[in-house]
C-alpha positions as CSV (number, residue, x, y, z in Angstrom):
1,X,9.4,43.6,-8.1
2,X,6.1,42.1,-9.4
3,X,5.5,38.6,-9.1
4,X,1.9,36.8,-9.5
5,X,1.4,33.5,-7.5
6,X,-1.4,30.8,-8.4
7,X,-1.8,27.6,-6.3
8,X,-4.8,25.2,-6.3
9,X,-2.9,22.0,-4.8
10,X,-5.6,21.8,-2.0
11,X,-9.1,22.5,-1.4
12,X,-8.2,25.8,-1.5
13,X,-7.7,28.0,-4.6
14,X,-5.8,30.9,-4.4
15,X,-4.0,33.9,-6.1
16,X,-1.9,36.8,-5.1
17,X,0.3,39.8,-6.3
18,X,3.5,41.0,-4.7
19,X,4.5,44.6,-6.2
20,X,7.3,46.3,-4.5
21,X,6.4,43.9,-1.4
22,X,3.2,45.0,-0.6
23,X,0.7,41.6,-1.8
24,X,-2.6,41.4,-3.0
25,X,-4.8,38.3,-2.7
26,X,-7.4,36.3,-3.2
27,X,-8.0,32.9,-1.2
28,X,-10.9,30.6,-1.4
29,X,-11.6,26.9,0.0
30,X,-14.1,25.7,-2.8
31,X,-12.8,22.2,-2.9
32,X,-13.5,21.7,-6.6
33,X,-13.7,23.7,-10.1
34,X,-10.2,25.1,-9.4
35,X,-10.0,25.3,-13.3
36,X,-13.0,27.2,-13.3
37,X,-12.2,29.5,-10.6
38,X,-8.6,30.1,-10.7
39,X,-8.2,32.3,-13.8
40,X,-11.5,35.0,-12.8
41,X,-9.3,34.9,-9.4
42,X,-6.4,36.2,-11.2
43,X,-8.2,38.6,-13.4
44,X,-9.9,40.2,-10.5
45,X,-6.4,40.6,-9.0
46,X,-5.0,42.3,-12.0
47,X,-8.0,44.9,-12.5
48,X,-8.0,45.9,-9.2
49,X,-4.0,46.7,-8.7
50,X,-4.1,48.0,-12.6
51,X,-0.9,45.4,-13.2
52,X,-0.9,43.8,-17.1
53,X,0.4,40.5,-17.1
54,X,3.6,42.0,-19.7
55,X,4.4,44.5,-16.4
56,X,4.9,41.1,-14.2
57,X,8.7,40.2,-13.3
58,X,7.7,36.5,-13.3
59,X,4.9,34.1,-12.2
60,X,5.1,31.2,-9.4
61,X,3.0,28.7,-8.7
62,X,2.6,25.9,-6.0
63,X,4.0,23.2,-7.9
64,X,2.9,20.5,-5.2
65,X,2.8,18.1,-3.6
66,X,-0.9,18.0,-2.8
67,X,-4.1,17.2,-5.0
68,X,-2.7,15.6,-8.6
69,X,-5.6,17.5,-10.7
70,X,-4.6,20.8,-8.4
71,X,-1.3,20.8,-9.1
72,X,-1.4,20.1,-12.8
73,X,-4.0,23.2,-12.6
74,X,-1.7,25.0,-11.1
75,X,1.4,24.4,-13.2
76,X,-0.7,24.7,-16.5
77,X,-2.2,28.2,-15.9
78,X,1.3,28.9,-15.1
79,X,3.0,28.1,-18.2
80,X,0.0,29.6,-19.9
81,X,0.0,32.9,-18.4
82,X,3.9,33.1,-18.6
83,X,3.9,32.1,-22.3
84,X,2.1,34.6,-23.6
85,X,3.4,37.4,-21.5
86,X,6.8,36.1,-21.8
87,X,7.7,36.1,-18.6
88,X,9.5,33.5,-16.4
89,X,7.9,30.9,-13.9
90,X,9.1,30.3,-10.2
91,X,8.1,26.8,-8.7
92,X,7.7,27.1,-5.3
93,X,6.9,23.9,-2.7
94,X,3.3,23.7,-1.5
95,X,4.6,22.6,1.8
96,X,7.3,25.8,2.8
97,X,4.8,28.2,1.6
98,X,2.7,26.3,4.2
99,X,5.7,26.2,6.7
100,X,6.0,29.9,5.9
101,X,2.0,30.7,6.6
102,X,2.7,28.6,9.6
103,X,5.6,30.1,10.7
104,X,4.1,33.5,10.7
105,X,0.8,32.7,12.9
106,X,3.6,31.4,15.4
107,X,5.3,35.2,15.3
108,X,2.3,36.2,17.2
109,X,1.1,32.5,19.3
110,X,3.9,30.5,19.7
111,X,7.2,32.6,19.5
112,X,8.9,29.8,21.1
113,X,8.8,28.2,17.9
114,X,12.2,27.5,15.7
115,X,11.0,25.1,13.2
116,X,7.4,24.3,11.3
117,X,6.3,20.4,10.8
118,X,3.8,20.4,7.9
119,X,1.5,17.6,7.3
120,X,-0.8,17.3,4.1
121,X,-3.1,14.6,3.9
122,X,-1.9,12.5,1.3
123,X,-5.1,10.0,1.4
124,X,-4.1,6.2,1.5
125,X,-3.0,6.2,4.9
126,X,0.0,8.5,3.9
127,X,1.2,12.4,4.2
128,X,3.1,15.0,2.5
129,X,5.4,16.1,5.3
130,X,7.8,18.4,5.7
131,X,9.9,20.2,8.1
132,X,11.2,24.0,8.0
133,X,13.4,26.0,9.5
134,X,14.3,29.5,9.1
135,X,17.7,30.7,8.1
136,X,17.5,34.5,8.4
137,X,15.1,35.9,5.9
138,X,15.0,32.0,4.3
139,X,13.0,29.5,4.5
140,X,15.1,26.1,4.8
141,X,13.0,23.1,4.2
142,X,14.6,20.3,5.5
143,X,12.9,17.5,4.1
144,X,9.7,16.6,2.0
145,X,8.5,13.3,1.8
146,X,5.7,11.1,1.2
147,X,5.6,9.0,4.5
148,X,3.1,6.7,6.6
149,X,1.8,9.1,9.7
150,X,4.1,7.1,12.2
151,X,7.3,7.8,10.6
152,X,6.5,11.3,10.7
153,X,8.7,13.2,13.0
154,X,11.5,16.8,14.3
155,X,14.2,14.5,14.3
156,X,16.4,16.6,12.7
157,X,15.6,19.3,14.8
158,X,18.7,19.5,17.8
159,X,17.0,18.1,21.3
160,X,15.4,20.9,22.8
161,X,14.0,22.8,20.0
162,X,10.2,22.7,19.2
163,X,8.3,23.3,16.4
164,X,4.6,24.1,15.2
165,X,2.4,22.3,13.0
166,X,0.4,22.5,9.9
167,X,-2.1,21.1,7.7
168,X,-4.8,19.5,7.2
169,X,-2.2,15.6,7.6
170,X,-2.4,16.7,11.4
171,X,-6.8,16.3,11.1
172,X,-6.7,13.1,9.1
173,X,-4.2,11.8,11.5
174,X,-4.2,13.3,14.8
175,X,-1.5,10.7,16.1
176,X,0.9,12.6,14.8
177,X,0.2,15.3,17.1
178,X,-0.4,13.1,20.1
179,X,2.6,10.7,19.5
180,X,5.6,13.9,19.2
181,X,3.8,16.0,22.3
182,X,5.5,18.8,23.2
183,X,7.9,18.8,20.4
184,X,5.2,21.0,18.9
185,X,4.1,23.7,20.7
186,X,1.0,24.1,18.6
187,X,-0.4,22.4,15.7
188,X,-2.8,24.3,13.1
189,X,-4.7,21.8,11.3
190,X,-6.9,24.0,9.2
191,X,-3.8,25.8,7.5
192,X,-3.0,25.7,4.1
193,X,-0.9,26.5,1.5
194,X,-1.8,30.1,0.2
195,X,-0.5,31.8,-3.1
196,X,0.7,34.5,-0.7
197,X,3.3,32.7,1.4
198,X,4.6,31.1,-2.5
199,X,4.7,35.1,-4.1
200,X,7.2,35.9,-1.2
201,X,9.4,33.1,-1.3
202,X,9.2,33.5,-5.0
203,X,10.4,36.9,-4.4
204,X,13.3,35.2,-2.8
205,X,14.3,33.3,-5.4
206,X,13.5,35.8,-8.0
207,X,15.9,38.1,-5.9
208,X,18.5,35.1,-6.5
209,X,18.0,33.9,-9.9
210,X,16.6,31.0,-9.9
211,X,13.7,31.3,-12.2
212,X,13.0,29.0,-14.8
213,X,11.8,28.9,-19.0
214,X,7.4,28.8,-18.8
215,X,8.3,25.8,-20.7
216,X,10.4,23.9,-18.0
217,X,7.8,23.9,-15.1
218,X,7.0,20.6,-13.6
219,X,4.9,19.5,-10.8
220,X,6.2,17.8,-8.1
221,X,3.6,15.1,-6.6
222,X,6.1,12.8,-4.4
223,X,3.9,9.9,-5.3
224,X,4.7,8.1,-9.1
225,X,1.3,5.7,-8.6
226,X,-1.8,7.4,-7.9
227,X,-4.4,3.9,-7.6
228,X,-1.9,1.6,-5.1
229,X,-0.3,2.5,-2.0
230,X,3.5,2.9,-1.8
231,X,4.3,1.8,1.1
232,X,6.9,3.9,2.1
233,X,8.3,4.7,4.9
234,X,10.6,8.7,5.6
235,X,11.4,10.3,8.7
236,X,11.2,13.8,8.6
C-alpha cells in the first residue's frame, strides 16, 4: 500500500509517504507560505523513496478543522495531485490524526491513558475539540466540535477513565487543563496534527474502502462565519 498524506491546517506544514507501512516524512512549523512550501515538501518525499505519483494507491489530506487558508491548501493540492495521477483522495480529520500522534507519545508517558482530548485553538475565544478513543487498531473519535473552552470536557468517557491532551487549544486556554485535573493524566500543548498520523489512518480507511473521487474532497472547518463569533456552546 502507498498512500501520500499533505496537511497544512496549522502552523505546521507537513507531508509523508506510507509504502508497505514503513512512512516517510517531512514536518515543518513555518507558520505561513504553506502554498509555497507544501508542494517542494512533497517532491523531496517522492525523489527520495523513488515513488511516482501514478505508483500511489491514493492521497489523503488533513481536511480540517484548523486554519481556513490551511485547509483549503490542503484540500486543493489534494485534488490537484490526485487528478492528474488519477488516483483517489482520503479525508482524514485534523483532530484524530492529532489524537492519534497523541495517543502514541502516551504508549511510552502515560500508559494509563484510554482516551485523547484534543484542543485546537480556534481563535475567538473558541476551540476545535475533540475526544478519541481507540477501538483495537481504530481510532474512534467521539466527537468534534467547535466549542467555548468551558464546555470543553471527557464526559463521555465512563467515570474512572482518563485521558491525555493535545494541541495547541490547551496553551491558548490553559483552563481547560486546570478546570478537568486529573481526568487528564498529561496534556501536550505543543502537539500537532502531522501528515504522518493522517497517512496511517488513511491506510485504515483505504484498507476499508472508503476513499472518495479527487473531485468530491471537501474541507471541513466547523465554523460557517469566519469575521463573528458563534457563540456556541458543545460538550465533548
Amino acid at each position: 500500500m502507498r498512500i501520500l498524506a499533505v496537511d497544512t491546517a496549522t502552523e505546521a506544514v507537513s507531508v509523508a509517504l506510507l509504502v508497505d507501512g514503513d512512512v516517510l516524512s517531512r514536518y515543518e512549523v513555518i507558520g505561513r507560505g504553506h502554498a509555497e512550501r507544501a508542494l517542494p515538501l512533497v517532491d523531496e518525499l517522492l525523489a527520495e523513496a523513488g515513488v511516482g505519483l501514478r505508483s500511489l494507491d491514493a492521497i489523503a489530506f488533513g481536511r480540517g478543522p484548523g486554519a481556513f487558508t490551511g485547509v483549503r491548501i490542503a484540500v486543493s493540492i489534494a485534488q490537484g495531485l490526485a487528478f492528474g495521477a488519477d488516483r483517489p483522495v482520503i479525508p482524514v480529520s485534523d483532530l484524530a490524526a492529532l489524537a492519534r500522534r497523541a495517543l502514541d507519545t502516551a504508549a511510552h508517558s502515560a500508559p494509563t491513558a484510554t482516551a485523547a482530548l484534543v484542543c485546537l485553538d480556534a481563535r475567538m475565544g473558541e476551540v476545535y475539540a475533540g475526544l478519541a478513543v481507540e477501538r483495537g487498531d481504530a481510532l474512534d473519535l467521539l466527537r468534534e466540535v467547535l466549542a467555548a473552552p468551558d464546555a470543553v470536557g471527557v464526559e463521555p468517557l465512563a467515570p474512572g477513565l482518563c485521558a491525555v491532551g493535545a494541541g495547541h487549544g490547551f496553551a491558548a486556554h490553559p483552563g481547560i487543563a486546570a478546570r478537568l485535573g486529573d481526568r487528564l493524566v498529561a496534556v501536550w500543548p505543543e502537539l500537532l496534527p502531522r501528515a504522518v498520523e493522517i497517512a496511517r489512518l488513511a491506510a485504515l480507511e483505504f484498507a476499508a474502502g472508503r476513499v472518495l473521487a479527487a473531485a468530491d474532497a471537501r474541507p471541513v472547518y466547523l465554523r460557517d462565519e469566519v469575521a463573528t463569533r458563534s457563540g456556541r456552546r458543545a460538550d465533548t
